[in-house]
TIPADREN-924555 format. One record per residue (C-alpha): residue in three letters; z, y, x. Coordinates in nm, 4 decimals. Each point is the difference from the previous one (the first is absolute). Example, Ala and Ser with C-alpha at 12.3 -4.5 7.8 and 13.67 -1.06 7.14 Angstrom:
2
+------+----------+----------+----------+
! rest !        w !        v !        u !
+------+----------+----------+----------+
!  ALA !   0.7800 !  -0.4500 !   1.2300 !
!  SER !  -0.0660 !   0.3440 !   0.1370 !
+------+----------+----------+----------+
***
This chain:
149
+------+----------+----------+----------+
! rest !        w !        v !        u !
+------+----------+----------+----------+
!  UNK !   0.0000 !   0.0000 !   0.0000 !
!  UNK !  -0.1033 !   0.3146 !   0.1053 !
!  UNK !   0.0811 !   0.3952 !  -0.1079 !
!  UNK !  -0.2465 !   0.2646 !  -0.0002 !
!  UNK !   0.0171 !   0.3398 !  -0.0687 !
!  UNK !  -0.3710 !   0.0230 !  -0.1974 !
!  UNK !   0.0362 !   0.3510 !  -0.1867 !
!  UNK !   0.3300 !   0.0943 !   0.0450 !
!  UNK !   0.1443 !  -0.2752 !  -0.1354 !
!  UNK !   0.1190 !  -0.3176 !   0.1410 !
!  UNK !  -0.1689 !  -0.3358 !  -0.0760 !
!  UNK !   0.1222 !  -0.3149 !   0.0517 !
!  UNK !  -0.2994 !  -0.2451 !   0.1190 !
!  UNK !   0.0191 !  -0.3818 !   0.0455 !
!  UNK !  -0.2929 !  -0.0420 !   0.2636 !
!  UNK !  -0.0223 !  -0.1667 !   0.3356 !
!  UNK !   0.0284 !   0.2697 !   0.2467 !
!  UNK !  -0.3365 !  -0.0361 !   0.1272 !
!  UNK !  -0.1805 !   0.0931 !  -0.3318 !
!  UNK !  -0.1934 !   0.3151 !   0.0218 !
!  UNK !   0.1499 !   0.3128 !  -0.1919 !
!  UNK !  -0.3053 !   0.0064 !  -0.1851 !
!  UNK !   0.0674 !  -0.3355 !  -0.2363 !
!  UNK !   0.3849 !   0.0883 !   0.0143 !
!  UNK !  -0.0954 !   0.3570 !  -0.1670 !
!  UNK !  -0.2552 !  -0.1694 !  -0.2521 !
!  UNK !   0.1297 !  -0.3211 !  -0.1138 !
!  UNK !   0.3315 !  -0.0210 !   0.0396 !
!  UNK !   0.1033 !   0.4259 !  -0.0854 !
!  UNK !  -0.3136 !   0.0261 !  -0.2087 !
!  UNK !  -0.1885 !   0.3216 !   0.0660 !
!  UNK !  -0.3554 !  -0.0803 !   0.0143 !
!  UNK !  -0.0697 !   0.3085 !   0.1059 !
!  UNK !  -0.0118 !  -0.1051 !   0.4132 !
!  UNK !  -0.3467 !  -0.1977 !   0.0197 !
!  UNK !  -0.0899 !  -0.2822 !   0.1720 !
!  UNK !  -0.3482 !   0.0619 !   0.1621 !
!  UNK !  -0.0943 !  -0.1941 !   0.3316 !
!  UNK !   0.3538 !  -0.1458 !   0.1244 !
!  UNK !  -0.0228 !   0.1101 !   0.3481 !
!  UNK !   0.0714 !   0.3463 !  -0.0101 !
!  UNK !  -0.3552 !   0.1371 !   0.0167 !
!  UNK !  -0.0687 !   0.1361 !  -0.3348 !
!  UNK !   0.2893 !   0.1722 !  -0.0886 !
!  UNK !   0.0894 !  -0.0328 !  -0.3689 !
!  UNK !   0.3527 !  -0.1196 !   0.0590 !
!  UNK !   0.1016 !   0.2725 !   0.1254 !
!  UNK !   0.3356 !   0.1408 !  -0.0499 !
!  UNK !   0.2343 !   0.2031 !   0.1819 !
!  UNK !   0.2767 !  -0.1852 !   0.2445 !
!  UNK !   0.2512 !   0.3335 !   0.0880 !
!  UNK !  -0.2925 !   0.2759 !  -0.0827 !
!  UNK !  -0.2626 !  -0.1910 !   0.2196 !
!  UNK !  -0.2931 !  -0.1596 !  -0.1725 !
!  UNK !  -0.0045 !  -0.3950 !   0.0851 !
!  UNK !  -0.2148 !  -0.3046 !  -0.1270 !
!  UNK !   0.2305 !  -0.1946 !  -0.1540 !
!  UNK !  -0.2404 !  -0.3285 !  -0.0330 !
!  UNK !   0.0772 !   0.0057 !   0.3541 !
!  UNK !   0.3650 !   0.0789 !   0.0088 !
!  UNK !   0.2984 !  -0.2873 !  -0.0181 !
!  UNK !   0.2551 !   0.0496 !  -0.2408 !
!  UNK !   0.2589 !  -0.0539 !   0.3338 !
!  UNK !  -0.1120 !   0.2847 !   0.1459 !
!  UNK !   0.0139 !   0.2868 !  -0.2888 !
!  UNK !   0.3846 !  -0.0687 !  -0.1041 !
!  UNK !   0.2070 !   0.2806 !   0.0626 !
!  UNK !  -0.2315 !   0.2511 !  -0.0560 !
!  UNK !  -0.1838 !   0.2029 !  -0.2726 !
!  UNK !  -0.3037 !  -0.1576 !  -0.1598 !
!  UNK !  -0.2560 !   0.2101 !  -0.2489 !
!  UNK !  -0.2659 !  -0.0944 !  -0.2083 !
!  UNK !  -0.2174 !   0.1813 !  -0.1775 !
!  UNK !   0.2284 !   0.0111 !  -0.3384 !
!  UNK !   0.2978 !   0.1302 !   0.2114 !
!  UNK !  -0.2449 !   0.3085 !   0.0650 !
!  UNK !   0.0209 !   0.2090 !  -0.3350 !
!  UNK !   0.3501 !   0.1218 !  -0.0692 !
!  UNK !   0.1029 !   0.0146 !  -0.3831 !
!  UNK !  -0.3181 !  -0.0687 !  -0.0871 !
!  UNK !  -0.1894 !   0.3522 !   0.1934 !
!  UNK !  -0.2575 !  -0.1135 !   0.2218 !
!  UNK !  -0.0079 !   0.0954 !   0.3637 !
!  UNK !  -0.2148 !   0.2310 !   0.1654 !
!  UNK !  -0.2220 !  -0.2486 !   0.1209 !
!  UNK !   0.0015 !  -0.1849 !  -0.3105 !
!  UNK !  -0.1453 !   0.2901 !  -0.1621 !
!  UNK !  -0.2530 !   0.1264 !   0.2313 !
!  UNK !  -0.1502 !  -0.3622 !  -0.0600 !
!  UNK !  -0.0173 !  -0.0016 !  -0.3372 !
!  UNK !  -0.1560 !   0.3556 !   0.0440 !
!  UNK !  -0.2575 !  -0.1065 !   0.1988 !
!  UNK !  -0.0675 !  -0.3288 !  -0.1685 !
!  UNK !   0.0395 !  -0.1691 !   0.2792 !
!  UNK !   0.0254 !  -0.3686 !  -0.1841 !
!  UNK !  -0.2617 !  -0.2118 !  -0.0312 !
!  UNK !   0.1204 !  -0.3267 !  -0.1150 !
!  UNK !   0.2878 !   0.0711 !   0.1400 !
!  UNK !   0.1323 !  -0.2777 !   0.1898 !
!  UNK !   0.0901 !   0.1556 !   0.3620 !
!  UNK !   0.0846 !   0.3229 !  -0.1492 !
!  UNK !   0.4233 !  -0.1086 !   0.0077 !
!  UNK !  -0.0443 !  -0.0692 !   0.3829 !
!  UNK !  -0.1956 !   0.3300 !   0.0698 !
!  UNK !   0.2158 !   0.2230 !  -0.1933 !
!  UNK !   0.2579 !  -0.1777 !   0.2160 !
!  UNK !  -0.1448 !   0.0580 !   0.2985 !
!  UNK !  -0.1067 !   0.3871 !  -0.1315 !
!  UNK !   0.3312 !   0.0608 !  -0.0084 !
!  UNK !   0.1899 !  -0.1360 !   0.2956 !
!  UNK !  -0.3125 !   0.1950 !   0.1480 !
!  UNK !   0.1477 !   0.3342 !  -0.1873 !
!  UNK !   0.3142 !  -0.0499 !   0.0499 !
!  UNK !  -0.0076 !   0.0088 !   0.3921 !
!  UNK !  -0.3275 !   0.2167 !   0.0242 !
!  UNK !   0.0288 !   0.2840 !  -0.3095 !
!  UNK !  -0.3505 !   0.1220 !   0.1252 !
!  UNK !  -0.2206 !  -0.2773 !   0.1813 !
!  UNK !  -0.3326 !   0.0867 !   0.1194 !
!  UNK !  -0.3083 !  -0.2283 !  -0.0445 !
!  UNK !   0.1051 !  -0.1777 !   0.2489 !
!  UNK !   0.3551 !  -0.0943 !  -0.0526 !
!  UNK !  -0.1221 !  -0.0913 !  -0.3555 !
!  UNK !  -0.2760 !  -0.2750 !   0.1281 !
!  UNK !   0.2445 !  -0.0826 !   0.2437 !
!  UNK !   0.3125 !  -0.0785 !  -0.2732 !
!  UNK !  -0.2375 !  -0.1285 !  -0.2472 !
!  UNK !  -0.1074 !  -0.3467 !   0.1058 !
!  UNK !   0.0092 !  -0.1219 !  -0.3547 !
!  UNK !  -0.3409 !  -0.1628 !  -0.1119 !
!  UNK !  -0.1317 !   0.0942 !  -0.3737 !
!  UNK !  -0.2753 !  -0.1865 !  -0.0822 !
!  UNK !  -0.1144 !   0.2763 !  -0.2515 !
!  UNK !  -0.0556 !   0.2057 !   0.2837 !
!  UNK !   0.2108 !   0.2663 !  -0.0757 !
!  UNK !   0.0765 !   0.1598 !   0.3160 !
!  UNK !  -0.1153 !   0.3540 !  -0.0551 !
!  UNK !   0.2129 !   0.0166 !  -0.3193 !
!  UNK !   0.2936 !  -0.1239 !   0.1962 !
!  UNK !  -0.0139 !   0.2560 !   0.2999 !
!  UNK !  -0.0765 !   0.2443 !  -0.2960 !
!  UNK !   0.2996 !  -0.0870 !  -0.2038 !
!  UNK !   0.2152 !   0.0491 !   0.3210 !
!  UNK !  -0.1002 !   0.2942 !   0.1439 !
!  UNK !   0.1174 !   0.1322 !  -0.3958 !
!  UNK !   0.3233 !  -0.1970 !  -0.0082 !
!  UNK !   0.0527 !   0.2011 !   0.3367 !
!  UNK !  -0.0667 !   0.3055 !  -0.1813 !
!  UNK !   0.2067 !  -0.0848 !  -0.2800 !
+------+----------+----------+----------+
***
């Protein structure tokens, strides 16, 4: 049995230590809202946020996150008021089908949080995430607004 801290709140998970984050978040906490893409860290829709940094949690054991703060996408919006980033992609209609959009807005705003104004650059640098839509442009647009915002 492990405890997590996923959202603020503790969770009690009864996993071998070994199991990624990823299927401990999903099946045994139940939000859905951490994707399982390519299970080796290369696509980036499980993506959440291990102490502020964005991590691929297909990738990540269970052993190693205890002890510190985990957040997924539906630990973002606080009393139910969507973040900056959150709205900049609706804004920009940034979703196609949809289902990396969790990990980017993840990785957006780890991004944000330690770089309030990235450059070109720092944004194709931070944003390794792969959409198959091809929504890139929307994506560097909806963060240059969130940076704004």
């Amino acid at each position: 049995m492990a405890t997590l801290n996923i959202n603020g709140k503790n969770q009690e998970v009864d996993v071998d230590p070994s199991t990624p984050l990823l299927w401990a978040i999903r099946e045994q906490v139940g939000l859905t809202g951490t994707k399982y893409g390519c299970g080796i860290a290369q696509c980036g829709s499980c993506t959440v946020h291990i102490d502020g940094a964005a991590v691929r949690s297909c990738v990540m054991p269970v052993a190693a996150v205890q002890g510190k703060k985990i957040t997924t996408i539906e630990g973002l919006a606080q009393n139910g008021v969507l973040t900056k980033v959150q709205k900049a992609w609706l804004e920009h209609e940034v979703p196609q089908c949809g289902y990396c959009q969790s990990g980017m807005i993840m990785a957006a705003t780890a991004l944000l949080n330690s770089k309030p104004k990235p450059t070109d650059g720092d944004i194709d640098s931070a944003m390794t995430n792969i959409c198959r839509c091809g929504t890139f442009q929307q994506v560097r647009d909806a963060i240059h607004a969130a940076a704004k915002a």
